[in-house]
C-alpha positions in Angstrom: 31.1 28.5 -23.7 27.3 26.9 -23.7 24.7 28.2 -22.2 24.6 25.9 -18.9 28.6 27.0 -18.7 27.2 30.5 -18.1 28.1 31.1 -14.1 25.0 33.0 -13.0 26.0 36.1 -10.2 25.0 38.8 -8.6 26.2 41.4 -10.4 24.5 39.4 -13.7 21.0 39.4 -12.7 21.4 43.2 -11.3 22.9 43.9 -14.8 19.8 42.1 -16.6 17.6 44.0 -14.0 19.4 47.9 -15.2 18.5 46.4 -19.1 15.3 45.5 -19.0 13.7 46.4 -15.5 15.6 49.4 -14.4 13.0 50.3 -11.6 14.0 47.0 -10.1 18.0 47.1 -10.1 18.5 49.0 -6.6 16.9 46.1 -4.9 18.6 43.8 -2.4 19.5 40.8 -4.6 20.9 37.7 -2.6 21.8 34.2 -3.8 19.3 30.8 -2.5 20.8 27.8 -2.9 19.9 24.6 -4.9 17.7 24.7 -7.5 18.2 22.6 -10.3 16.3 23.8 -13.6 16.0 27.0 -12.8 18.4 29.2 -9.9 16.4 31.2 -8.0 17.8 34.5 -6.8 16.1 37.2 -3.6 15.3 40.3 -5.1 14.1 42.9 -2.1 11.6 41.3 0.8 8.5 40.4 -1.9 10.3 39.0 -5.1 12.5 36.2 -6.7 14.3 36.4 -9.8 14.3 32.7 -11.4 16.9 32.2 -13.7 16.6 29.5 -16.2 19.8 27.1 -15.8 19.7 23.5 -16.8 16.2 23.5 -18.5 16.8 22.6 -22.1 13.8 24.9 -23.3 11.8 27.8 -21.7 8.2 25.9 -22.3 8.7 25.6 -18.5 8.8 29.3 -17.3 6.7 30.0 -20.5 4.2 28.0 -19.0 4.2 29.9 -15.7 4.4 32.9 -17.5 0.9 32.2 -19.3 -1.2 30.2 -16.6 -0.2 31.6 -13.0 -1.9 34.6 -13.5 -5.1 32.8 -14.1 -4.8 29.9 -11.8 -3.2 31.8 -9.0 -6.5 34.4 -7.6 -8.6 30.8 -7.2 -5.7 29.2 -5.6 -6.6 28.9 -1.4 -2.5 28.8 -1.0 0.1 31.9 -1.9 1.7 30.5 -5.1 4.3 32.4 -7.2 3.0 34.7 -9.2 5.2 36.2 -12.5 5.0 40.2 -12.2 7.9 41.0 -15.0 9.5 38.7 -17.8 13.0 39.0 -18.7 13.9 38.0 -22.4 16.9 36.2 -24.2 19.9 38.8 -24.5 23.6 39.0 -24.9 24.4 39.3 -21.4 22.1 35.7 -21.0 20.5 33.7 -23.8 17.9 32.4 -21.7 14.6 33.5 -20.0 14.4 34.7 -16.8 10.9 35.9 -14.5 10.6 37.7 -11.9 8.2 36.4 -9.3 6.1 37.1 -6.1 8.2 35.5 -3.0 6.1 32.5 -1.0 7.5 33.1 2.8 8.2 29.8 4.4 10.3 26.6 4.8 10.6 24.0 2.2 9.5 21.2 3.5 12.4 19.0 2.6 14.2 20.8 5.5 10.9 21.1 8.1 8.4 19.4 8.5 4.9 19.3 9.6 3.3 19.3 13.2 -0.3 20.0 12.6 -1.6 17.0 9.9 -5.0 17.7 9.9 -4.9 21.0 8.9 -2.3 20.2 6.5 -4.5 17.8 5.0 -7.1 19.9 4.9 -5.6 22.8 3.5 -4.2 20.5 0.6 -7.7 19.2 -0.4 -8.6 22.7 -0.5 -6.1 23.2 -2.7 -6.1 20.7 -5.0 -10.0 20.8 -5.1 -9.5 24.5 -6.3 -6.9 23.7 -8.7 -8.7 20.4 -10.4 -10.9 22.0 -12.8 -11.3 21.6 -16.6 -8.2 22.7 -18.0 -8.8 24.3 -21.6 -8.2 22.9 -24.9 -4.8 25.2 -25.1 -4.1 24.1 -21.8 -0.1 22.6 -21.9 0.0 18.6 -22.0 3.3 16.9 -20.9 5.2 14.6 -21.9 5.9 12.6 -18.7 3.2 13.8 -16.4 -0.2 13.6 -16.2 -0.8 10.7 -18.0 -1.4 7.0 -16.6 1.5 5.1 -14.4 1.7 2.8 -17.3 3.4 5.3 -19.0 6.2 5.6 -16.5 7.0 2.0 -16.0 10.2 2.6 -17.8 11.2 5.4 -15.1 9.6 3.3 -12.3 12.0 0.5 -12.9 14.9 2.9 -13.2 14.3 4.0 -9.5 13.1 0.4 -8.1 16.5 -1.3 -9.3 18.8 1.9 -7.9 17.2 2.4 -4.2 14.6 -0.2 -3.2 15.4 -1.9 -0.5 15.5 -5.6 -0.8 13.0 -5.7 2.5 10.4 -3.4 0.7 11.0 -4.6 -3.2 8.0 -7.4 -3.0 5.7 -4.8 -1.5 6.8 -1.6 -3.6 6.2 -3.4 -6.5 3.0 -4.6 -5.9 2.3 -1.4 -5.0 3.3 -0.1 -8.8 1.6 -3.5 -10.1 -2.0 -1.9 -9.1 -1.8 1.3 -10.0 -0.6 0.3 -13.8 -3.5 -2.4 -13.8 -6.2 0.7 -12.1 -8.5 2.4 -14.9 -7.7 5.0 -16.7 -8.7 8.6 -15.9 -12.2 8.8 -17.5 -12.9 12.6 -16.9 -12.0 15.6 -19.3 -8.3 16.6 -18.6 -7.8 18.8 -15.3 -5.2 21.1 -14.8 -3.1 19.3 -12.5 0.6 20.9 -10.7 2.1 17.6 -11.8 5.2 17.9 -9.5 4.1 18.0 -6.2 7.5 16.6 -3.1 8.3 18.4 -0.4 10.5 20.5 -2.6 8.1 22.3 -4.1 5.8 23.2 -1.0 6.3 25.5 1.8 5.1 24.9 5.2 4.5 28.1 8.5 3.4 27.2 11.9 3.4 23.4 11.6 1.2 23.5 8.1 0.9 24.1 4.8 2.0 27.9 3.7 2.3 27.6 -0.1 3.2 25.9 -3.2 5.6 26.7 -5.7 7.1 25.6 -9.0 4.6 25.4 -11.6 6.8 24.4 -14.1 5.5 21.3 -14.7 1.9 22.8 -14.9 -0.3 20.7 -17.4 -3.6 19.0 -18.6 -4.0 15.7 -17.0 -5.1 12.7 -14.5 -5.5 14.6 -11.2 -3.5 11.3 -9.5 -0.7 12.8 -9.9 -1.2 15.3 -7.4 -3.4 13.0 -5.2 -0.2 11.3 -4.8 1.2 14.0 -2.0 -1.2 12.1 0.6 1.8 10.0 1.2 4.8 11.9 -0.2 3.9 15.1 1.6 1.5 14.7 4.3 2.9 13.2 7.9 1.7 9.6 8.1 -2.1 8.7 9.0 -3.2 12.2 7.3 -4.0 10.4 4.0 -7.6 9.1 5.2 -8.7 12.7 6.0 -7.3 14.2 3.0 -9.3 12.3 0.5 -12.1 12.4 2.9 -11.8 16.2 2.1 -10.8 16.1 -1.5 -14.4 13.7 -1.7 -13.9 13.5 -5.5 -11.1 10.6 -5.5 -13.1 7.1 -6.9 -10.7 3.7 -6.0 -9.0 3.7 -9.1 -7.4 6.9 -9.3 -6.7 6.5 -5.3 -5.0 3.3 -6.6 -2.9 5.5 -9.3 -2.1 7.9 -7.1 -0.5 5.6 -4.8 1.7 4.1 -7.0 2.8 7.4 -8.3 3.2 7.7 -4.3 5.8 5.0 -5.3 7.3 6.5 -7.8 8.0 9.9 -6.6 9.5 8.4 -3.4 12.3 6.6 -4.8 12.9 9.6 -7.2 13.8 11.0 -3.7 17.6 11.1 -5.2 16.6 13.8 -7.6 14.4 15.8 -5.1 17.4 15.9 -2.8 19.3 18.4 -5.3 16.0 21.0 -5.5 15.8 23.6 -3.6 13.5 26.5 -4.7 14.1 29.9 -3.4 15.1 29.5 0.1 19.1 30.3 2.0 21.8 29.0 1.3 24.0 26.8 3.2 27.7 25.4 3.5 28.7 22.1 1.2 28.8 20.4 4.1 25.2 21.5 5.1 23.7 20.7 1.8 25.6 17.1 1.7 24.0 16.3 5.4 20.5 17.7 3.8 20.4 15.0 1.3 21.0 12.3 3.2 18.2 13.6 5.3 16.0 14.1 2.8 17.3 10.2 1.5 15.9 8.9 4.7 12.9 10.8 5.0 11.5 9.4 1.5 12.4 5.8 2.5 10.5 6.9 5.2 7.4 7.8 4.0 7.7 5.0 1.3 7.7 2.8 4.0 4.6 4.2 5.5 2.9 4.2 2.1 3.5 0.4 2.1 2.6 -0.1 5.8 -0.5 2.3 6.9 0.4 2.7 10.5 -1.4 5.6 12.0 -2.6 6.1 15.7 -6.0 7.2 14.7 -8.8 4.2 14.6 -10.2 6.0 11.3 -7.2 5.2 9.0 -7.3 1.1 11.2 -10.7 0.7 9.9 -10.4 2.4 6.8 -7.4 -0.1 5.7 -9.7 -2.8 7.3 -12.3 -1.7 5.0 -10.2 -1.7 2.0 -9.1 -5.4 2.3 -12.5 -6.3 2.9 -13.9 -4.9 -0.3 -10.7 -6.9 -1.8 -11.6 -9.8 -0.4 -15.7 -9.3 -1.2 -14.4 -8.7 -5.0 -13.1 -11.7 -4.8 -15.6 -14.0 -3.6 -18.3 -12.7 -5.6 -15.9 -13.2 -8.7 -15.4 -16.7 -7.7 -18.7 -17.6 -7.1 -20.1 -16.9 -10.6 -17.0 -18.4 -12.3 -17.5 -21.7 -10.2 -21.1 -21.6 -10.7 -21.3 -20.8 -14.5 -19.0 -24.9 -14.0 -21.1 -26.4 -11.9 -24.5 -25.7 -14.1 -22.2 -26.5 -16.7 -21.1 -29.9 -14.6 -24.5 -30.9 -13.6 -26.2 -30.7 -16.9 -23.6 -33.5 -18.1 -24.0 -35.1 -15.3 -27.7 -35.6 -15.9 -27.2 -36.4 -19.2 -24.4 -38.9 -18.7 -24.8 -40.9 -15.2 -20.9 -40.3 -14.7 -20.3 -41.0 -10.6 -16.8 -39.1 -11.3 -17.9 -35.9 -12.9 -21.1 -36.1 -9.8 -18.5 -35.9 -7.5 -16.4 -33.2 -8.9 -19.6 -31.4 -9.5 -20.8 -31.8 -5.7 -17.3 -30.8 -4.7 -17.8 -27.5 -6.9 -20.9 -26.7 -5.8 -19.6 -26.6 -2.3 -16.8 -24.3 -3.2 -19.1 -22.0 -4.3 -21.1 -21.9 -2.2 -18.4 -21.1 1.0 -18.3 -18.0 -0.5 -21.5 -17.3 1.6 -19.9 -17.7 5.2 -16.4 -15.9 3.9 -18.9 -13.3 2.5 -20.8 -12.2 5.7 -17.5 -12.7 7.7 -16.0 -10.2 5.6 -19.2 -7.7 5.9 -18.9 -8.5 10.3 -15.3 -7.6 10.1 -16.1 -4.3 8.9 -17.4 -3.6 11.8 -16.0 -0.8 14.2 -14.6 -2.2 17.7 -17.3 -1.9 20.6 -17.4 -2.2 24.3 -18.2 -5.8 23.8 -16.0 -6.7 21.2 -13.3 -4.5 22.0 -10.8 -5.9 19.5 -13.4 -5.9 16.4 -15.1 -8.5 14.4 -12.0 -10.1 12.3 -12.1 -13.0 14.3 -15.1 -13.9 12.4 -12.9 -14.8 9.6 -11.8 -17.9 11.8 -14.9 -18.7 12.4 -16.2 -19.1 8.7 -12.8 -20.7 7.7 -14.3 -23.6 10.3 -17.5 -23.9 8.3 -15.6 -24.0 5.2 -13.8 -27.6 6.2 -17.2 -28.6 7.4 -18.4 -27.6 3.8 -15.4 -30.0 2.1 -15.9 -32.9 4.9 -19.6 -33.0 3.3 -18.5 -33.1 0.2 -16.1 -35.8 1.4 -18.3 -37.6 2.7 -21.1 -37.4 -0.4 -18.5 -37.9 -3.2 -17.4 -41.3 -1.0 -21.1 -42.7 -0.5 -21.8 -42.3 -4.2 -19.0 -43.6 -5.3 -19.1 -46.8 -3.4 -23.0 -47.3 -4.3 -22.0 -46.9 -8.0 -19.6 -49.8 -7.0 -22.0 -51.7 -6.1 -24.8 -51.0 -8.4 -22.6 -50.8 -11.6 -24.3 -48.7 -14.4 -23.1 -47.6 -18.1 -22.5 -44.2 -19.0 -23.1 -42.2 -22.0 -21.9 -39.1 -23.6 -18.2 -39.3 -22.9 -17.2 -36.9 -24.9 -19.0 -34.3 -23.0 -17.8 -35.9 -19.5 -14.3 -35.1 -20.8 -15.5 -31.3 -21.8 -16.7 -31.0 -18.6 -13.7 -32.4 -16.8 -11.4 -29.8 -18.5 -14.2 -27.2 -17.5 -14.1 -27.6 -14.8 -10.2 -27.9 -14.4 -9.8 -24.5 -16.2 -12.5 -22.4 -13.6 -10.9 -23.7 -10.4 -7.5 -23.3 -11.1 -8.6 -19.4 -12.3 -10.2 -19.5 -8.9 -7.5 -20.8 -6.6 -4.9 -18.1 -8.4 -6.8 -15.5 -8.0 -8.3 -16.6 -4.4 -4.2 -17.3 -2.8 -3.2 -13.9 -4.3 -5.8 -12.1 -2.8 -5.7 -14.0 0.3 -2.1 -14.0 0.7 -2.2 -10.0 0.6 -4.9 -9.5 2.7 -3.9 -11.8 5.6 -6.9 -13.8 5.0 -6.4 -17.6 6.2 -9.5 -18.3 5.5 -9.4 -17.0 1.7 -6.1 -18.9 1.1 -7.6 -22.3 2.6 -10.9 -21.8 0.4 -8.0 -20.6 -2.3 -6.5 -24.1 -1.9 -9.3 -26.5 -1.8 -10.4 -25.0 -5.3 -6.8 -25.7 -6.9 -7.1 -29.1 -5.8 -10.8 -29.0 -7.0 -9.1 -28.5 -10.3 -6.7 -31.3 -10.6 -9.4 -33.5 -9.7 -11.1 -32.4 -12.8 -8.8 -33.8 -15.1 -8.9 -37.2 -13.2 -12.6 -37.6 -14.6 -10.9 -38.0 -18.3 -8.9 -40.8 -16.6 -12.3 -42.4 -15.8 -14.0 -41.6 -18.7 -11.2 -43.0 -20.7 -11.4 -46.2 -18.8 -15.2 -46.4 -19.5 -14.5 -46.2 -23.1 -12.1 -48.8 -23.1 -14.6 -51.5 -21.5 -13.9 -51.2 -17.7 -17.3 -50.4 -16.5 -15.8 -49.6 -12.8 -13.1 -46.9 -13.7 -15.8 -44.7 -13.4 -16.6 -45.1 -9.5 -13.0 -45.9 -9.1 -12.2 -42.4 -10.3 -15.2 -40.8 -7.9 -13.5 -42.5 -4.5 -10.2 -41.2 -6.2 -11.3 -38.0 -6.1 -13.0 -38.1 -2.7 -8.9 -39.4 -1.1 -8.2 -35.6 -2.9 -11.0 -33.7 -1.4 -9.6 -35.4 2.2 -6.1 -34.2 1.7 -7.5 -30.6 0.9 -9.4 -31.4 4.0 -5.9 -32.1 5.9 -4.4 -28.6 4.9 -7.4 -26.3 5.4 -8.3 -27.9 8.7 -4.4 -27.0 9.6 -4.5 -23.3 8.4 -7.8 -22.9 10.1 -6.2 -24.4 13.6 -3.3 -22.8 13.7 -5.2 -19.2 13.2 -7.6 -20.3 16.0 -4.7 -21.0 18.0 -3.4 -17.6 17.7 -0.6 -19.1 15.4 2.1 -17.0 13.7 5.0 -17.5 12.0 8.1 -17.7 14.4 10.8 -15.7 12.3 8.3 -12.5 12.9 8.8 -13.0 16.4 12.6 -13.3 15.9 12.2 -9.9 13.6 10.3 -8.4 16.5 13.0 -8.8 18.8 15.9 -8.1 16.9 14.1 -4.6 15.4 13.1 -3.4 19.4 16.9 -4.2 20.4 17.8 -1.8 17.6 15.8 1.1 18.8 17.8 3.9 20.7 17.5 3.4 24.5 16.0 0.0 24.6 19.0 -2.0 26.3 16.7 -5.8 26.3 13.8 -7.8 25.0 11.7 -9.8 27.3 8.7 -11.5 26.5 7.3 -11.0 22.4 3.9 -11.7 21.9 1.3 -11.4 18.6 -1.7 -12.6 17.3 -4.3 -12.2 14.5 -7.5 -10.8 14.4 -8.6 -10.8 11.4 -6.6 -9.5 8.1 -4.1 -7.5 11.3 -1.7 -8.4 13.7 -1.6 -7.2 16.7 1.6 -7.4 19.3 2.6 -7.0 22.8 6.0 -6.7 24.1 8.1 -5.8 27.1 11.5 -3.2 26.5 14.2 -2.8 29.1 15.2 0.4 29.3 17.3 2.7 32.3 15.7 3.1 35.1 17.3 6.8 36.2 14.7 8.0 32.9 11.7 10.3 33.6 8.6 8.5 32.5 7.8 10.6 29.4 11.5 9.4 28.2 11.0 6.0 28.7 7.2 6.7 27.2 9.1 8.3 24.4 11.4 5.4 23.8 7.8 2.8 24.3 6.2 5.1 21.1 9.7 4.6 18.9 9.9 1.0 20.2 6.4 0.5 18.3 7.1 2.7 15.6 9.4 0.4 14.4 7.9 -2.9 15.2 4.7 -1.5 12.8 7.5 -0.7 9.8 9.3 -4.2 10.4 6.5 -6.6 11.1 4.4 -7.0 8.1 0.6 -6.2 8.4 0.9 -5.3 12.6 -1.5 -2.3 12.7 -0.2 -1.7 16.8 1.8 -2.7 19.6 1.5 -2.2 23.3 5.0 -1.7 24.7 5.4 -2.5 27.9 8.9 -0.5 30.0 10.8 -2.2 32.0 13.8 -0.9 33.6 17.3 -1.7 34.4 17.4 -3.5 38.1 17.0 -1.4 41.1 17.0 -2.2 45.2 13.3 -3.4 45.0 11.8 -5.7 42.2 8.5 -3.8 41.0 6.6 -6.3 40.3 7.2 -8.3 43.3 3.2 -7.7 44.2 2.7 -9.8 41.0 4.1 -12.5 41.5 1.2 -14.4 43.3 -0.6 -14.0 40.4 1.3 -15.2 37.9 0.3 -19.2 37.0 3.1 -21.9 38.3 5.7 -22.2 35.4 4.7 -25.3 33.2 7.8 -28.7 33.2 8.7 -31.2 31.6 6.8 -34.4 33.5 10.1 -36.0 34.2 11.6 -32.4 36.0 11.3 -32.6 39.3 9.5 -29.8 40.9 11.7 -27.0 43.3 10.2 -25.4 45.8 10.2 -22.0 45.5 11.5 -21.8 49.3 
């Protein structure tokens, strides 16, 4: 028989107890389900008896052994502290502690009611536990260190559980974090496995952590990471607001360990430290639950969707300084090409590389109107502007196609002057370094512009985004006309430059487009479609009617109007409004809130009956005949 074939009882651990701790034996000793390292066993009203089981080694309960007694009296939280070892023996070759009970639920079968003390009682926590660890602290193997680490584990869990719906968003999620910095601090004792398993929640909060097994030296995001796998939704903001010591890029590696530790949900659904235990049947329906609570929660760590206006702005905020990074990036890259443009250009007399150069200039500079739009958008929501500043967005994206018809138009009027006054020019070797200079820097620009733009919701960034990829092609079309110079024909020069000014034009076209349709309250008609299918699909909505959204800013925003049964009491059908948005938020990509509108199922008198005078006369076709109304 091995040692994991060893069937753990009663009657074993009281035996082990009348060995080695006889003044313990006469105590009450009842069986807790779950557990999957170690099996956890009541002993009396105060302690636990943990039993090491599938562990391969004792380093684990060694570890708690050594450090729980000195972390534990600066902890804010109970924790389980070890009050008697139990050694290797016949009877059971393994070690085995006996520990201080934590009274509570696990949080894998609660939950909590009261987030902002939660939250706040976790950065308390954690801000006591994060402090130098010691040289002879205990360094992991798989924990503690950066998400890079773990990409092999990461892709384990993505290819098994991710959703196809989430897999593009989950993954960019993981992208960040393994591209954030790397933890620059000394090494801080961090709990390393912190999921609702392993906490225990009283009166709606947190009560207690447990299972230090994992304790070790490390980057504090790994524990940063239970804003989103154990706090309720919207509770993040105020828990690092709390914590205060979290800099962007370990908030970015804690997020995508976020990631990580919710699609390990499978393995978190066999754990279950120290608390009753329950039928087969029970435990199989626990799973399932727990299954669908961490695609839950993954899905609000890829979709920040509180109530509260402080977590709005604060993702507002976040895609602004995104989208700030961004311009600033591509304003020196495209100037560093321009000086280099114009210097040739001086030196050479070339009407093609002017152009380009002019066209440049002006792509760097709209990084001045996208720039303060993003600093008004940050803005809070007033009594004046009671949806926020994002619109201002729109509103710079129209002086950006100003900013390419001028250059348009410049490019054009020089070009056709250099046709008629024909001049030589020199230096074409440097006209074609320049072209492919300035190729290279806008085509680095339009990436990284599109990418940013596309996950920000930013039209206007993807439009600027575009006109600088275009930017880059015509680039290379000033070798065509230097080449033609060299050969003899004087006006492939100018003939390149108009060339160029027919591209700027069609960049024109598409920008003006984007810009329109986001003015126009434009979006994309298979959200609409989503929209309805996801409200029919909420319990107690029996209809759709009207659907509709619209930007403002880097956020959608939604109204829409549920049928539901009109013999409900209002806060039912209020209850049924709440889920209805609920899921709109998790199915609609970047809506931040809905107003659901009830509607019920027809009675004797038509409610909104008083409305109808108001409503405006139903727009037709001009060749259907008008009906009176009668």
């Amino acid at each position: 028989m091995t040692d994991t074939d060893i069937e753990i009882t009663a009657d074993l651990v009281r035996d082990l107890l009348r060995e080695q701790h006889p003044d313990l034996a006469d105590l009450g000793i009842r069986e807790v389900a779950g557990g999957w390292g170690n099996q956890m066993w009541r002993l009396g009203d105060e302690l636990t008896v943990r039993m090491q089981r599938m562990d391969p080694t004792p380093e684990l309960q060694l570890n708690e052994r050594r450090w729980l007694p000195v972390l534990a009296p600066r902890l804010p939280l109970p924790v389980p502290t070890p009050v008697r070892s139990g050694e290797p023996s016949a009877r059971f070759p393994k070690h085995w502690t006996v520990m201080t009970w934590v009274p509570g639920d696990p949080l894998d079968c609660s939950s909590i009611s009261r987030g902002d003390h939660a939250a706040d009682a976790l950065a308390d926590f954690l801000k006591a536990l994060h402090a130098e660890a010691p040289a002879d602290a205990p360094v992991s193997g798989d924990r503690g260190g950066h998400p890079k680490e773990c990409t092999g584990g990461f892709d384990r869990f993505f290819h098994a559980i991710v959703p196809d719906a989430l897999a593009d968003d989950v993954r960019a999620v993981w992208d960040d974090a393994v591209a954030a910095p790397e933890w620059e601090g000394p090494p801080l004792w961090v709990h390393g496995d912190l999921h609702p398993a392993n906490v225990v929640v009283s009166d709606g909060t947190l009560s207690g952590v447990i299972d230090f097994g994992d304790i070790s030296a490390g980057d504090p995001a790994w524990d940063l990471a239970a804003a989103w796998v154990i706090l309720p939704a919207g509770a993040a903001s105020r828990f690092f607001h709390a914590y205060g010591r979290a800099d962007a890029g370990t908030v970015r590696r804690a997020r995508g360990l976020a990631a990580m530790k919710s699609l390990d949900g499978k393995r978190h659904a066999h754990h279950d430290h120290g608390r009753p235990a329950r039928t087969q049947q029970t435990e199989q329906t626990q799973r399932m639950r727990r299954l669908r609570l961490l695609r839950h929660r993954l899905a609000h760590l890829l979709t920040p969707h509180s109530h509260e206006a402080g977590d709005k702005v604060d993702a507002a905020m976040e895609t602004s300084r995104d989208g700030m990074r961004t311009l600033w990036i591509s304003l020196v890259v495209l100037g560093v090409t321009t000086v280099v443009q114009a210097v040739i250009v001086a030196l050479s007399g070339s009407v093609a590389l002017f152009g380009d150069t002019v066209h440049n200039a002006a792509d760097a500079l709209t990084a001045v109107p996208l720039g303060i739009a993003f600093l008004l958008g940050r803005r809070a929501a007033d009594r004046r502007y009671t949806y926020g500043y994002g619109r201002a967005e729109d509103l710079a994206g129209v002086l950006i196609v100003a900013t390419i018809a001028a250059s348009a138009v410049l490019a054009a009027w020089t070009g056709v002057d250099r046709l008629l006054h024909p001049r030589d020019i020199t230096h074409l070797w440097a006209v074609s370094g320049a072209a492919l200079a300035g190729f290279v820097g806008n085509e680095w620009v339009a990436r990284y512009r599109i990418r940013t733009g596309r996950r920000i919701g930013s039209a206007a960034l993807v439009a600027d985004g575009l006109h600088a990829r275009t930017d880059g092609f015509t680039s290379l079309a000033v070798l065509l006309g230097a080449g033609g110079t060299a050969l003899g024909w004087r006006a492939a020069d100018p003939v390149v430059g108009l060339l160029i000014t027919l591209a700027i034009l069609l960049v024109l076209k598409d920008a003006a487009r984007e810009v329109y349709r986001r003015l126009m309250d434009s979006v994309d008609p298979e959200l609409v479609t989503t929209a309805h299918a996801t409200l029919r699909g909420v319990d107690g909505v029996l209809d759709t009617g009207q659907v509709r959204m619209r930007w403002i800013g880097h956020a959608l925003r939604a109204e829409a109007d549920i049928v539901v049964d009109a013999r409900l009491t209002v806060v039912e059908a209020h209850r049924i409004a709440v889920a209805a948005e609920h899921a709109l938020i998790h199915a609609v990509p970047r809506l931040t809130a809905a107003t659901v509108h009830t509607d019920h199922t027809p009675v004797e008198d038509d409610p909104h009956a008083t409305l109808r005078h108001h409503a405006p006369p139903a727009r037709r076709p001009a060749s259907a005949p008008a009906r009176s109304s009668g």
